[in-house]
N, C-alpha and C positions, 0 to 999 in steps of 0.2 A: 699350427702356431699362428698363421693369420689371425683368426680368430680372436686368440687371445694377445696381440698387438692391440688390434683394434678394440679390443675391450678398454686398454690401457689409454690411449689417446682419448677414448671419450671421457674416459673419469680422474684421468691423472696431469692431464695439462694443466690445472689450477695448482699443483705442486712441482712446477719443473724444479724450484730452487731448491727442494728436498733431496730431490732425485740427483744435480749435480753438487749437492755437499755429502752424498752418499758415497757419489762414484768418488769425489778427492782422497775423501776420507778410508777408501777402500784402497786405495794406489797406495796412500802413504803407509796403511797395515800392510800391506806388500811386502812393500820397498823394507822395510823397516825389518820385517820376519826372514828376508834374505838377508840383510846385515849380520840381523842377532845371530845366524845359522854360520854365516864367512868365518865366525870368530871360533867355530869349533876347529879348523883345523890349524891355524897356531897352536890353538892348548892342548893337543892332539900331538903335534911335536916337539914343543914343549916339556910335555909328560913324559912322549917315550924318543925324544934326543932324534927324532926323523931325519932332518935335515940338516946336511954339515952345512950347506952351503954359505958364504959371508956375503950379505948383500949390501949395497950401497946406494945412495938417496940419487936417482937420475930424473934431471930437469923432468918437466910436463910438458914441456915443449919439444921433446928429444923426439925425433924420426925413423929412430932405429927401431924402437918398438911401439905395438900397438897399443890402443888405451886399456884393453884388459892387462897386457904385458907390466906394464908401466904401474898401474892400481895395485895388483900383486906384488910385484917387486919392491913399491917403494913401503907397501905395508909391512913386508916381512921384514924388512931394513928394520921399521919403526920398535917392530917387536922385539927383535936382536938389540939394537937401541936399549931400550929397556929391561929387557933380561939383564945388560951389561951392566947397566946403573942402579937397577933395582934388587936385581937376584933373581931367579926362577920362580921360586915359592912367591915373592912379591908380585911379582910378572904375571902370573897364573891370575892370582887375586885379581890385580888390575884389570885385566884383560875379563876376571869372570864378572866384578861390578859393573864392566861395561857391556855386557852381554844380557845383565838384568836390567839395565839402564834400556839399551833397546828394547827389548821382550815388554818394558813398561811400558814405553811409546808405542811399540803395536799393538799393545793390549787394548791401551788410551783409544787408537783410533779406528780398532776394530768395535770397542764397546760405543763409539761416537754413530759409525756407521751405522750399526743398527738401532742406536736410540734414534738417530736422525730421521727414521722410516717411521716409526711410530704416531706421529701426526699424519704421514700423508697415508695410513691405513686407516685408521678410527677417520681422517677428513673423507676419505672415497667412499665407507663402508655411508657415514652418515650422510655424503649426498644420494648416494645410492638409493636409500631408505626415504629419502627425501622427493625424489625424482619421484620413482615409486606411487607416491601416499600423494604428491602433485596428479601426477597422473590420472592416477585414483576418483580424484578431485573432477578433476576435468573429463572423466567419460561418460558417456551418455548410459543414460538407466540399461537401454539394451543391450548392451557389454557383461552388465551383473546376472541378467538373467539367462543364458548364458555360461555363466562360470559360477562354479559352488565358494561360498564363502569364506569354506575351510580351507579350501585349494589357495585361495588368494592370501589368507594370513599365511599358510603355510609358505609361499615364494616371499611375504614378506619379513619373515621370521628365520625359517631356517635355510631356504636358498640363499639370501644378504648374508645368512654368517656364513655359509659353507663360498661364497664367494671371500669374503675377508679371512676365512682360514686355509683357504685353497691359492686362491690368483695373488691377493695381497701378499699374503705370508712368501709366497713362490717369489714374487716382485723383488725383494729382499735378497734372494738369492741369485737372481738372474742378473741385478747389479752389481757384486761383488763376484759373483762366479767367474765371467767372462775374463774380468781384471785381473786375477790370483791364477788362473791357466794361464792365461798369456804372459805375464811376468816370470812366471815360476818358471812357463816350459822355455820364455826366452836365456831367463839364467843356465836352464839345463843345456843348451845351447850354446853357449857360449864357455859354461867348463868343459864340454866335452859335446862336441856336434856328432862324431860317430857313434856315440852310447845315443844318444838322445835319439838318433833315426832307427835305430833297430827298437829304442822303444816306443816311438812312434807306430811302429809295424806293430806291435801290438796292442794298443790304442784301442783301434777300429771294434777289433772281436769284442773288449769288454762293452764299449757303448750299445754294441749291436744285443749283445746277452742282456744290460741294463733295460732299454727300449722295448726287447718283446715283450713281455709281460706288461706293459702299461696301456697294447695299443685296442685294447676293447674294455678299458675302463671307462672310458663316457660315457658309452651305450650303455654299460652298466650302471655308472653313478647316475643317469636319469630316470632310466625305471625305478632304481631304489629310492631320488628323490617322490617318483609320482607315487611312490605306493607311502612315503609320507605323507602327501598331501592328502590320501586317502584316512589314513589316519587320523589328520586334524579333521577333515569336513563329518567323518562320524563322531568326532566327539562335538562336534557344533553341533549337529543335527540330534544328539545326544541331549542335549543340555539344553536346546531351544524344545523339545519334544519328552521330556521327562513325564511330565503329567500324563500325557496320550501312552507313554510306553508301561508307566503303571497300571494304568486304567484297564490295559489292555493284557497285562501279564505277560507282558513281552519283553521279560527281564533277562530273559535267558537264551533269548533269542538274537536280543542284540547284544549280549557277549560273546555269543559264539560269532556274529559274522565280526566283530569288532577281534575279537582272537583269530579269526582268520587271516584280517589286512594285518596286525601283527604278526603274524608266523610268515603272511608272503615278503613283508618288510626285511624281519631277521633273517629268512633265504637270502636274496638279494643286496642285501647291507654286507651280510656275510663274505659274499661271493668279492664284493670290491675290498673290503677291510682285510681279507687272505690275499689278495693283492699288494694291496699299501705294506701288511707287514713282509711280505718278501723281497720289499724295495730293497729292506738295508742288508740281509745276510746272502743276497743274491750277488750284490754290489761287495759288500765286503771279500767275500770270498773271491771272486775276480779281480780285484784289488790284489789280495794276497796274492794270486797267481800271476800276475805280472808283476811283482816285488819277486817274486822269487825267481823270472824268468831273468829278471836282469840282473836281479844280483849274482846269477848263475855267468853270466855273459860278463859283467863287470870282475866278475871275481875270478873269471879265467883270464881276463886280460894280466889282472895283476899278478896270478900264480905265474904265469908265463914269460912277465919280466916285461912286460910290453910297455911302451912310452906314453902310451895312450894318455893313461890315468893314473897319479899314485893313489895308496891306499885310504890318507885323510882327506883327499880330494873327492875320492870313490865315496869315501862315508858323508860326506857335504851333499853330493849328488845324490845320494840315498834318500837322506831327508830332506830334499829340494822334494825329491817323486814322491815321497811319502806326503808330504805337505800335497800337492798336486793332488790326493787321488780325494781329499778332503772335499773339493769344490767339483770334482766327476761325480760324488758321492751325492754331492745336494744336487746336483743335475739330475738324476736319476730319482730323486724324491719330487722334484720339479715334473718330473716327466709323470708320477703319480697324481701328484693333486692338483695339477692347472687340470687335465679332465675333469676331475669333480668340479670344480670351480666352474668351467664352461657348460658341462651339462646344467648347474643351478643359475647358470649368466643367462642361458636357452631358455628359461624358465620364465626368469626376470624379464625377459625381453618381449614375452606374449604379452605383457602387458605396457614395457614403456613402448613398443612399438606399435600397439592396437591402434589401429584408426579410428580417429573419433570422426562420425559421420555427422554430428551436431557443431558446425563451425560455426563463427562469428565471422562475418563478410569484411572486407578489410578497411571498407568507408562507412563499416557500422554507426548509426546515426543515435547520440544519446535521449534517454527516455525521459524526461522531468516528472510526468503528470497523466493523467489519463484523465480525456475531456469531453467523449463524442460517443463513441461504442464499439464492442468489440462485435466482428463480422465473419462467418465462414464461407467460405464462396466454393462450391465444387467440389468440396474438400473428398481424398479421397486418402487412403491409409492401407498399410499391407507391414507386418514384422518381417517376414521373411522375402516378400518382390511376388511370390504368389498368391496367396490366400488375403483377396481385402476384407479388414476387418472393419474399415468405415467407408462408408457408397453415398456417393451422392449427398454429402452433407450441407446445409444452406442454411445460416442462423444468423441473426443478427439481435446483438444486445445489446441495448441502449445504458449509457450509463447513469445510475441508480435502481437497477432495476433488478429484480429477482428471475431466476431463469430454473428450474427444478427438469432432472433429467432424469427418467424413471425406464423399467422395462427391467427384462429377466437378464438373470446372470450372464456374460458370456455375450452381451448385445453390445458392446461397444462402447459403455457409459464414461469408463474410466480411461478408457485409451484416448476418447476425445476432450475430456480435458486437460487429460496429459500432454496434448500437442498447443496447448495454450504457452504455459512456459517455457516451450520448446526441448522437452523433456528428449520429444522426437521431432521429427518432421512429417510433415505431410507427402504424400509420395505424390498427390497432383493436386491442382486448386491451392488456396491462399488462404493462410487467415491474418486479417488485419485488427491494428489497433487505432483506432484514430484514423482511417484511412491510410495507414503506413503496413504494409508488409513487413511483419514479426521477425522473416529470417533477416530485414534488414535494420536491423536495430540491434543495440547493446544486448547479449543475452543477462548481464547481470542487472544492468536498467530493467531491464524487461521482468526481470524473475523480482526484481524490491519492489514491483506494481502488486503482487503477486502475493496475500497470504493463504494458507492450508490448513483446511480441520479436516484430517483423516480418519476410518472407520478405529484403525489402531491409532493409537495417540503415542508418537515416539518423541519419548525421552531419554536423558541422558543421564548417567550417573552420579551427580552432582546435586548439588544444592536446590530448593524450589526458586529459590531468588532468581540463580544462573541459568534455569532452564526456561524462565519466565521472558528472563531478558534475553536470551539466544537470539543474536541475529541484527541485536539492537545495541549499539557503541555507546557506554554512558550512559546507559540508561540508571538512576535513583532510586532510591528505594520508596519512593510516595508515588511514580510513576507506576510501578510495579505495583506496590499497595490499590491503584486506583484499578489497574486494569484486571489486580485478582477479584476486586469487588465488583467491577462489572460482572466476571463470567464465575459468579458466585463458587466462585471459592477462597474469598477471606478468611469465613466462620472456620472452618478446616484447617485450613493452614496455622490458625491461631493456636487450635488445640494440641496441636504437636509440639514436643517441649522444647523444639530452637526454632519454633516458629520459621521465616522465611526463610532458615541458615541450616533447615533438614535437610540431610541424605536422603532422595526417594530410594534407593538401588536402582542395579541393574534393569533398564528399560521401566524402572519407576514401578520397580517391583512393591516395593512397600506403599504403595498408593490402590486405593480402589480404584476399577475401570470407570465410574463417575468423576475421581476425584484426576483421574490422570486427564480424561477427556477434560473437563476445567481448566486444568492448568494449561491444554494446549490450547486452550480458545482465548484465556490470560495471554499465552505467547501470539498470537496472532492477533489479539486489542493492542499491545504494547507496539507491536508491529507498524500498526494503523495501516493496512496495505489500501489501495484504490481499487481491488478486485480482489475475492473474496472467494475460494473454490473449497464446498462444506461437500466429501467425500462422505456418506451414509455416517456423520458423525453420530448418531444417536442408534442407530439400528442392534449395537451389542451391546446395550443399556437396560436396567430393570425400569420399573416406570417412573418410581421417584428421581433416581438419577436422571433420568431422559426429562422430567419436568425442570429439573433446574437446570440443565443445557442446556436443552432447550429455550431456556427464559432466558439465558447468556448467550444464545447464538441468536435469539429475533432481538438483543439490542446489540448482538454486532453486526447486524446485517442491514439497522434500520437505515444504515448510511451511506452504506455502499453496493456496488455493484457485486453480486452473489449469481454464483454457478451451484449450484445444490444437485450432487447423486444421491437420490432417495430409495429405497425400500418401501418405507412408512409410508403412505400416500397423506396419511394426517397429520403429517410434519410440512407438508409442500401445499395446504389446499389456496394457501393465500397466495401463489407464486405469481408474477405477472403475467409467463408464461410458463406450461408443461409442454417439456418434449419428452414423447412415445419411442422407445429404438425395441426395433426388433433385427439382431442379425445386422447390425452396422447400417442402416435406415431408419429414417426419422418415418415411423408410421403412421403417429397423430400429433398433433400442436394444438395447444389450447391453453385456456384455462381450467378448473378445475369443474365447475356447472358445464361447460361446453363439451370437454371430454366424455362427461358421462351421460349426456342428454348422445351423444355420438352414439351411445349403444357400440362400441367396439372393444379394440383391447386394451385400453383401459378401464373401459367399465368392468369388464373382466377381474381387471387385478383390484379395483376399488371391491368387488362385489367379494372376491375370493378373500381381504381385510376383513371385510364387514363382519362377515362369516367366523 
């Protein structure tokens, strides 16, 4: 139960004033369902003439007796009172409107209670999701690679609800639960304290029988979550890979392993849902059997003439414990689903607690501008703290100037300019901007220097306007207009019948790979960044496509400071400089006439083009 305390303090302090107009509101259903209950044993002897006795109205301040004494006494006076003046048959009435009268008001404050929970569940569930998708935000790429995609919708999907239908929903009861025991069992107490201890002694046994049964439900409810999340990331992997799976006839291949994580799921799901349903007739049934142990015991006091207890006092005390077993009942459904709840909290938490190893230094210095050039000094890189992926790195780029970075798959091209933005870090050596140290600067300064043309062109589901302008606050639709007409793709966008105000789909599904590549070199013009990193933007282009890109990517480059991973060698021959990587080392530097007068590996990959 620590556990799930401490779940509760992190997400529920923004609601204490929920939580104590739950608990008021839960005392006065109480207080109120033991009133409506007191009045059954007047109309009890009322009905069948029980009590000769004549009582009379004794101060509240009287000593002789106690304050139970006294509440009794002068109540049955009240009733006699009125039998006297009313008659029976009226008496009854009165006495039964006023018992509806109550049961109203408990009703009133029992339906208040739990409406009153209802904000502080939907407010938890959504910061929850909020936290989450912040997080999300805030982690460094190396996090994602890492963790499968489907895995992480899945904790944000169905572990956040199985949290709000588990911990939340349980919250509800653990407020009112404790309130309605201790009320109930203090009035059991107080009609009769020697019934109340022998029922006490059997207490223990049911909670002990409630509890077994729940206490390997976590372990269960997390493997049955992870074999969901197994679930989702094949059906992402699914759907991101459709094409390759037809291609390849591999339709039936991946329904049988996809039918597989389903059948390990429904095992698993099963095992805890045959739990959860044995909460109630487990509980019920040991319920019955302690109703019946005392009414056994209760009902020999009274055959036996014993002073203890009378008969409609017995039957008050009956429905006092019956009311009672009501809130051991949701205890025991509690004792159910906070494990599920926790096992999907456990979930939740691999991610708001992941350490981001990409921090912002805490006198991070803001970026305005970029004026001088950017520089790698020693630069040294490793994903894992073993294997370095970049050696000895030593570069400096002047600003305005083209820089083209070429070499075979797997040399280190893209991981080094991924440590520009600070995607990552470097594990030794520096890279500066202006003579400033990167890690000590704004990382979001630092990243608005910063535009991207990737080999893939990622879009979003949206509008071409919306995706145009991503990134850019305010930006106009003539601003937009000008920047699709740089990176030639106006004419396009024209012929589509909502022109700017199209749906591309899904990752700009409905766009050709030329027309998607434009639009993202339109978002990175509109951008106007002061560095410029062109990732093999043209390399999965036919040649017409590649010629208009291209003709949009040399007049967005004419101005700025440009990082270029190339493939093409004849996309880069103009660069101011070509750097060579082989294996995380810069092998040759040059220009494009010097490299190949070098006779090495470059001339190599020029000659293997040419070819």
């Amino acid at each position: 139960m620590k556990q799930f305390w401490r779940t509760l303090r992190r997400f529920v302090k923004p609601y204490r004033a929920y939580v104590f107009g739950a608990v008021g509101l839960n005392m006065l259903s109480a207080v109120f369902n033991i009133f409506s209950f007191s009045l059954i044993i007047p109309i009890l002897q009322i009905l069948f003439k029980m009590d000769t006795t004549q009582y009379v109205h004794i101060p509240w301040d009287s000593a002789d007796l106690s304050l139970k004494e006294l509440v009794i006494n002068n109540f049955y006076a009240y009733c006699q009172e009125l039998i006297a003046s009313s008659g029976e048959s009226r008496a009854l009435l009165l006495i039964g409107l006023f018992f509806a009268a109550m049961t109203l008001v408990k009703c009133s404050s029992y339906f208040g209670a739990s409406a009153i929970m209802i904000p502080l569940r939907t407010g938890v569930v959504r910061d929850l999701r909020t936290k989450v998708y912040d997080k999300l935000m805030g982690l460094p790429l190396g996090f994602f690679s890492n963790e499968r995609k489907g895995d992480i919708v899945a904790r944000m999907s169905g572990d956040v609800s199985e949290v709000e239908n588990s911990i939340m929903s349980s919250l509800d009861m653990l407020l009112k639960n404790p309130i309605l025991i201790i009320i109930y069992f203090g009035t059991l107490i107080a009609v009769s304290w020697e019934l109340t201890l022998f029922t006490l002694a059997v207490v223990p046994l049911m909670a002990w029988g409630m509890g077994a049964l729940g206490r390997t439900l976590k372990k269960k409810s997390l493997r049955a979550q992870g074999k969901w999340s197994d679930i989702m990331s094949q059906l992402d992997e699914t759907l991101g890979g459709l094409r390759i799976i037809k291609a390849f006839n591999a339709e039936d291949k991946m329904r049988d392993r996809f039918r597989g994580t389903c059948d390990d799921y429904r095992r698993i799901s099963g095992r805890v849902a045959t739990r959860q349903a044995a909460a109630h007739p487990v509980s019920e049934f040991l319920g019955t059997l302690m109703i019946i142990v005392v009414l056994w015991f209760g009902g020999r006091l009274i055959l036996s003439g014993s002073q203890l207890i009378d008969a409609p006092t017995f039957i008050f005390y009956m429905l006092i414990l019956y009311s009672v077993l009501q809130p051991i009942k949701d205890f025991s459904k509690a004792s159910y689903s906070i494990p599920k709840g926790l096992a999907s909290m456990e979930r939740i938490d691999k991610i708001l607690l992941a350490e981001n190893n990409v921090k912002e230094a805490a006198d991070a210095a803001p970026v305005k501008g970029f004026s001088d050039c950017i520089e790698f000094r020693d630069v040294h890189f490793s994903y894992d703290g073993e294997r370095e992926v970049l050696k000895d790195i030593n570069i400096r780029i002047p600003k305005g100037s083209t820089v083209a970075i070429v070499g075979q798959s797997g040399s280190g091209k893209s991981t080094l300019v991924d440590l520009i933005p600070r995607y990552w870090d470097v594990s030794s050596g520096s890279i500066s901007i202006d003579g400033r140290d990167i890690r000590g600067l704004r990382i979001q300064d630092l990243r608005g220097l910063i535009g991207n043309v990737n080999q893939e062109a990622i879009l979003f589901n949206d509008s071409i306007f919306n995706n145009i302008a991503f990134g850019v606050e305010n930006a106009t639709m003539e601003e937009v207009v000008a920047a699709a007409k740089i990176a030639n793709a106006h004419d396009f966008i024209m012929e589509k019948e909502d022109g700017y105000m199209t749906n591309i789909g899904d990752r700009g599904s409905k766009l050709s790979g030329g027309q998607r590549q434009r639009i993202s070199i339109a978002r990175a013009i509109l951008a106007n960044p002061d560095i410029l990193i062109l990732d093999e933007a043209t390399s999965a282009l036919d040649t017409e496509s590649e010629r208009l890109v291209q003709e949009a990517l040399d007049r967005l480059t004419s101005s700025r400071t440009t990082i270029a991973i190339a493939h093409r060698l004849s996309t880069i021959k103009n660069a101011d400089e070509i750097l060579v990587m082989n294996e995380g080392r810069i092998v040759e530097r040059g220009r494009h006439d010097e490299l190949v007068a070098l006779d090495g590996y470059y001339k190599k990959l020029n000659d293997m083009q040419a070819l």
